[in-house]
N, C-alpha and C positions, 0 to 999 in steps of 0.2 A: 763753561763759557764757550762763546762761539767761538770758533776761531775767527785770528783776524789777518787778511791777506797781507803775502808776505810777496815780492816783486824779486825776482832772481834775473840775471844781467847774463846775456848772452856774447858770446865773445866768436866774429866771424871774419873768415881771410878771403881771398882775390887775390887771383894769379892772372898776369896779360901773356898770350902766348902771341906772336906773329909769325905771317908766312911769306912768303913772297906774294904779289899782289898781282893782278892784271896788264895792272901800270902801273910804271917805277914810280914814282913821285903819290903814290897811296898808300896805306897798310889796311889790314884788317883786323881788327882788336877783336879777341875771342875772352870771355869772361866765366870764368868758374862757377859751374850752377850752385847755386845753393843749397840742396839738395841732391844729389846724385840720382839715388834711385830710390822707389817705393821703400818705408819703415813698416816694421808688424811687430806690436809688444804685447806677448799675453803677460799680464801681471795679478799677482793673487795673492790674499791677504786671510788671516785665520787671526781674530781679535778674541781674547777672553777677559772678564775684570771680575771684581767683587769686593764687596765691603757693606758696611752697617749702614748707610745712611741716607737710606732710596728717598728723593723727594717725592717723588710719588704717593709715599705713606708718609711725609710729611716730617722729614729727619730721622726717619727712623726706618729698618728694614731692610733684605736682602736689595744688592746691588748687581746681581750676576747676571751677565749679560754674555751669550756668545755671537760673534758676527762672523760672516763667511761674505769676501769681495772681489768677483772675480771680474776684471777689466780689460780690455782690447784696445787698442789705439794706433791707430793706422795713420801716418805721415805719407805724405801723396808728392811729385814735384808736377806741378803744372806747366812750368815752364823754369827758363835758367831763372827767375826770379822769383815763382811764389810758389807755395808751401801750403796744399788743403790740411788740416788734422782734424779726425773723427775720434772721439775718446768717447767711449762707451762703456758703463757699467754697472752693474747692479751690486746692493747690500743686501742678502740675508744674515735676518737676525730673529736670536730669540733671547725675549729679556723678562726673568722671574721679576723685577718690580714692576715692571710696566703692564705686566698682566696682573696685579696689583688696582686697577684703574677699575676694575670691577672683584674685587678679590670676592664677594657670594655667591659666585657660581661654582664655588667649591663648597665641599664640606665642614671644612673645618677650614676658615680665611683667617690667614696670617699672615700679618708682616713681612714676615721670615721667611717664609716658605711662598713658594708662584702658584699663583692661580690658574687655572685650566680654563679660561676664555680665551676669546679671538686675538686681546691685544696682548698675547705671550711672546707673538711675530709679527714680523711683517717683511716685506721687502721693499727697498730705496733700491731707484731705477735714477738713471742720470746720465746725458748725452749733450758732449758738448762738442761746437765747429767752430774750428780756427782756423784764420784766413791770415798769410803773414806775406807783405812784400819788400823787398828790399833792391834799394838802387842800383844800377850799374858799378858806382864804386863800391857798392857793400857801405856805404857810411851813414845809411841810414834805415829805416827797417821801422814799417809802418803795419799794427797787426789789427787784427779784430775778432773779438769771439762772439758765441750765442749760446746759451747753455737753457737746458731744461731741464728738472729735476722732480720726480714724483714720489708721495709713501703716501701711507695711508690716513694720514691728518694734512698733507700740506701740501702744495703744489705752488713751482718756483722759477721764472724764468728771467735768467739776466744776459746783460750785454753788456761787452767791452772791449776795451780799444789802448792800446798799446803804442807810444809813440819813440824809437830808442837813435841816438844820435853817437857817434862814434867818432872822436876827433884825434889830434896829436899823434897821426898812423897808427891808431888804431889803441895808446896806450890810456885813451881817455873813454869814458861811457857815461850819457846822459839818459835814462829813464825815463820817460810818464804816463803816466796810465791811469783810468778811470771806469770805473764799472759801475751799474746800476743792478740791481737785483726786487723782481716784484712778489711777493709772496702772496697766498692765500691761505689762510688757514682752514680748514676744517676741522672747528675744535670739537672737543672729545672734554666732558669733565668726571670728576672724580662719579662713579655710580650712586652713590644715595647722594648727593647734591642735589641731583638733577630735578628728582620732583619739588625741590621748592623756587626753584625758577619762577619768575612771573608767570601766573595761572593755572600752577602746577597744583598737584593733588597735594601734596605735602606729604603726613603719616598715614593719608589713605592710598596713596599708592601700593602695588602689590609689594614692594621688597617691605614694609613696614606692616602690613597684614601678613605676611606667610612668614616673617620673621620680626621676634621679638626682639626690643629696646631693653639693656640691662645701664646699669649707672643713672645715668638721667635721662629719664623716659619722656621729656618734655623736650626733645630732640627738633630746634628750628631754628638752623640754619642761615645767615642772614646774606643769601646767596643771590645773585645775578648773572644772567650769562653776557660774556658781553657785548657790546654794541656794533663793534665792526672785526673784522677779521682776517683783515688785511695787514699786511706789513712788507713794510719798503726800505731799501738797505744803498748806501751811495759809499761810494770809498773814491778815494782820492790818493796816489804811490806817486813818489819820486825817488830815485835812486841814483844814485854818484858815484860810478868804479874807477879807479885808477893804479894801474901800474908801477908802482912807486922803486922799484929796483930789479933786479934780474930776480930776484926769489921773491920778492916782497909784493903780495896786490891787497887793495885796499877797499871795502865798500861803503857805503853808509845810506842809507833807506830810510824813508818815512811812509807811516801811514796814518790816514784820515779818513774816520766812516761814521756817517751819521745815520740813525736808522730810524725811523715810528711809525707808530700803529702796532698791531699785538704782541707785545712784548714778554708778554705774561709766559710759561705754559699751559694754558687751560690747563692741565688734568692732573698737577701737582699739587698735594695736599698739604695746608698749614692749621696749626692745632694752638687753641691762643691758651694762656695759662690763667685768664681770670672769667673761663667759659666750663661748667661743670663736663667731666668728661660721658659720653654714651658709646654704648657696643652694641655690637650685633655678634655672638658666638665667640667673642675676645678680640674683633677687632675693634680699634678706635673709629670712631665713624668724625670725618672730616669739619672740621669749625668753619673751612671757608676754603677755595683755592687759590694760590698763589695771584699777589695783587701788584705789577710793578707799572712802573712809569710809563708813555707810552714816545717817548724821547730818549735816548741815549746817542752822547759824541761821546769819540774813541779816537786815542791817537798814540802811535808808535813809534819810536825813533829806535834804531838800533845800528850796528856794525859791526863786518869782518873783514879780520885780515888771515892773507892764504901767507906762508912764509913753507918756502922749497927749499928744506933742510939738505936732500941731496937728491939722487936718482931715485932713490928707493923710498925716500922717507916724506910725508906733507904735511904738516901741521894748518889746523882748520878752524879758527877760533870763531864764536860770535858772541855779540852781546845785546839784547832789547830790550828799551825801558818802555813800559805801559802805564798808561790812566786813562780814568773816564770820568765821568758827573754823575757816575754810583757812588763814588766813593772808591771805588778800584785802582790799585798803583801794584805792579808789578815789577820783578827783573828776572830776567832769561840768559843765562847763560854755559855755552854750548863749547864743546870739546872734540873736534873727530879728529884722526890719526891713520889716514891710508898707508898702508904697509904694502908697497909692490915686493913680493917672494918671488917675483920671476916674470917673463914678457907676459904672461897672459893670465895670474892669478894676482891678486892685490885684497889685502884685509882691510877692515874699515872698524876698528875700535871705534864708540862714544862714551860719551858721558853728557847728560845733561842737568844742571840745576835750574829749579824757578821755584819762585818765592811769590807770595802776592796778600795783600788785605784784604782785611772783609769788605764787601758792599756795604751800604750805609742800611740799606734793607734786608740785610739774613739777619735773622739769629734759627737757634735752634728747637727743638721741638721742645712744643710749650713754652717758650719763651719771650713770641709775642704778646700782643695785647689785640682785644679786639678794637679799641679806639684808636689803631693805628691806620694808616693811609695808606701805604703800603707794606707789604710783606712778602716771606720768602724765607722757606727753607733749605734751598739747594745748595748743598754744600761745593758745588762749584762755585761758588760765590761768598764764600767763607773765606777766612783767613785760614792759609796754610804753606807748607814749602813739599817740593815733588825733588826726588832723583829720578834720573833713567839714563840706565846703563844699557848700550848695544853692541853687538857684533854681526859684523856682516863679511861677506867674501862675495867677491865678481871674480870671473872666468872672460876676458875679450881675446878674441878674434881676429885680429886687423883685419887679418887675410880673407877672412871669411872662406877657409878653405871645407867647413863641414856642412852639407848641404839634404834638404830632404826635399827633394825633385824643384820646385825651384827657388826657393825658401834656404835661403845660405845664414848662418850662422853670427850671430855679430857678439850680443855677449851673454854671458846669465849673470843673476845675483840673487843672494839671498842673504833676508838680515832677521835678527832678534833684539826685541827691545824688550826690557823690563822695566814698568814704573811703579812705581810707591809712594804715597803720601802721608804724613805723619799721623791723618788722623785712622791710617789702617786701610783704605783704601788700595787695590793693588788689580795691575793689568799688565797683561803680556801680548805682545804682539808679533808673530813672523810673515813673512812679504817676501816675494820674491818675483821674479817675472824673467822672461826669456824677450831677447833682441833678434830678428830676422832681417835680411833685406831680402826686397825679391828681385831675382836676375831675372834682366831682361831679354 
């Protein structure tokens, strides 16, 4: 599933200093920048996963995927009141199913194993500008983004806009925010599909003359590509913080995203159960690809609460409930435990559970029909429940006393996550990233 945005509440102070003035009978109010000086975060990520149930081959098949994400993100102060951010970064990856999308360019194509064509890799590029301003009293704090996003199937540009309200000195937080996102697709479909596309060769194309049909040799398809290839994605966050006693804060957040036009993934393959099956050298050759609606609404509500056991100790709960109009209902719930061992090192245990139903449109391979409407084997869209257990450590700095020429120190972290899904599915993740400020 895509994910779905999640709105985090910023919490900011103001201090008035005075001096003696010109003239008696004036003052001079001086106000706390917002940002002090230049931020610089390199952050980087080493993702691996694996499991049996690549949709790409159609419920069935290796799922190994490794990604490398190395990101920069420069915080700017413009003035005592606004805040450029440049976040830039690219995804290398290489993933055994998805080179799968043509698995005959190998020798011997299997499910199981990755094929040696183009789409084994690729790289996600993605550069987003935030623009944030905030009032004289701090009590209000007006932002704006513009994000771009490229790979090699899709191309993605949105925009958004943040509006956050700060009342009761500061123990109150109001939220809203609204982003628009425009996609294009450049679909890609599953490789023996394709010649039966409107005015295609069918089994006189070269993949069905230089390689023979075993099972049912009467292999057609009842395929179309399709009609538009665009998709559009709106969301709608509100979020409610409040302070509720000296240890106790409280959130609660909503989310609203309506999205249509290509929904589908072009190049994900479904295999129906009352269609004879055909091969080419053992693998299944695809019944049709993935068919979903071209509307989906999505809405989440969730909440946390921070509770400040002592100096040392923080407890960090959440909770979110999810549905949509696939048939999807979800619950999320979240565990961290920062542990400060000392002024400058602090551990960060989790735990995460989530739970969710099937879409009204998966089942599993061979388990459709071909007289159905829509379809879908991806098991992100199944009924299942995930753990993920992490560990992380940060290292700050207040002082920013370690310095590499003008580049002073602010903090490191580094974390581990491990998830698991009951149907065997399984991924690990470590992240971490280094904080600088630069001295002016």
């Amino acid at each position: 599933m895509k994910n779905i945005l999640f709105i985090f509440t910023l919490f900011l102070s103001f201090t008035l200093f005075a001096q003696d003035p010109p003239q008696a009978d004036s003052l001079v109010v001086y106000k706390k920048r917002v940002l002090e000086t230049t931020e610089l975060d390199f952050l980087m990520s080493y993702y691996t996963q694996d499991g049996k149930n690549a949709a790409v081959s159609g419920g069935i098949g290796t799922e190994e995927l490794q990604d490398i994400t190395p990101t920069i993100i420069v915080s700017m102060p413009l003035n005592d009141d606004d805040v450029l951010t440049v976040d830039a970064g690219i995804s290398a990856y290489t993933s055994a199913s998805s080179s799968n999308i043509n698995p005959f360019d190998s020798k011997n194509p299997d499910a199981f194993q990755a094929s040696t064509g183009a789409s084994s890799g690729d790289v996600w590029a993605n550069v987003v500008l935030s623009y944030s301003h905030s009032s004289d009293d701090r009590n209000k704090i007006y932002s704006g983004k513009l994000s771009v996003a490229s790979e090699y199937d899709y191309f993605s540009v949105g925009l958004g806009g943040t509006y956050t309200q700060l009342f009761n000195q500061k123990n109150t937080e109001l939220s809203l925010s609204g982003n628009v996102y425009i996609d294009k697709w450049n679909a890609i479909y599953p490789y023996e599909l394709r010649p039966f596309d409107s005015g295609g060769p069918g089994l006189n194309s070269s993949l069905f003359l230089v390689n023979q049909i075993s099972g049912n040799v009467n292999y057609a398809p009842d395929f179309k590509a399709f009609d538009s290839e665009n998709r559009n994605s709106y969301s709608f966050g509100a979020s409610f913080s409040q302070i509720l006693s000296k240890r106790l804060q409280g959130l609660i957040v909503t989310d609203v995203v309506y999205q249509s036009g290509l929904l589908s993934t072009p190049f994900q393959r479904v295999y129906f159960a009352d269609v004879a099956n055909s091969y080419i050298d053992g693998f299944q050759l695809a019944d049709n690809n993935e068919q979903l609606p071209d509307q989906r609404f999505k809405l989440a509500i969730g909440g946390r609460l921070n509770y400040y056991v002592n100096e040392r100790i923080v407890l960090r709960s959440f909770y979110r409930y999810y549905r949509d109009d696939w048939g999807i209902n979800s619950h999320t719930t979240s565990l961290e435990v920062p542990v400060k061992i000392s002024q400058k090192f602090t551990l960060y245990p989790s735990y995460r559970y989530y739970f969710q139903s099937s879409a009204d449109y998966f089942a599993g391979y061979e388990q459709h029909l071909s007289t159905e409407k829509y379809y879908t084997s991806d098991y992100d869209l199944s009924e299942y429940n995930a753990n993920q257990y992490g560990f992380g450590i940060e290292y700050t700095d207040i002082l920013t006393s370690k310095k590499i020429g003008k580049l002073a120190l602010k903090s490191i972290h580094l974390k581990y996550n491990y998830y698991e899904r009951n149907s065997g599915f399984k991924a690990n993740l470590i992240a971490g990233g280094v904080k600088f400020i630069i001295d002016k």
